[in-house]
C-alpha positions, 0 to 999 in steps of 0.5 A: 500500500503507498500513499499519495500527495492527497494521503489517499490509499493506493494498492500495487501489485509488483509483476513482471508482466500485465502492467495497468491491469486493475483488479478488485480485491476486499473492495479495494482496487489493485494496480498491477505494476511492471519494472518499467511502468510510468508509476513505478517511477513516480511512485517509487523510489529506484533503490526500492524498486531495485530491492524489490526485482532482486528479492523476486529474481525479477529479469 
């Protein structure tokens, strides 16, 4: 869960593929994000995102 300027809560889901699919989950809506997705880089930071491919072996 990340929050954004607006303090609103935001949900990803981190994968290596399908990015910008949307899925409703325990009435919440989950992003599905990719390495290279325009909202990893504005939402994350590049140390995090890094930790995040090398702890899921993500190529």
């Amino acid at each position: 869960m990340l929050r954004d300027i607006d303090d609103n809560e935001k949900y990803i889901f981190y994968g290596p593929s399908a990015g910008g699919l949307k899925v409703q989950f325990a009435e919440q809506e989950i992003v599905v994000v990719t390495p290279g997705s325009p909202r990893v880089r504005q939402s994350v930071s590049a140390a995090w995102a890094m930790k995040l491919i090398s702890l899921f072996g993500i190529k």
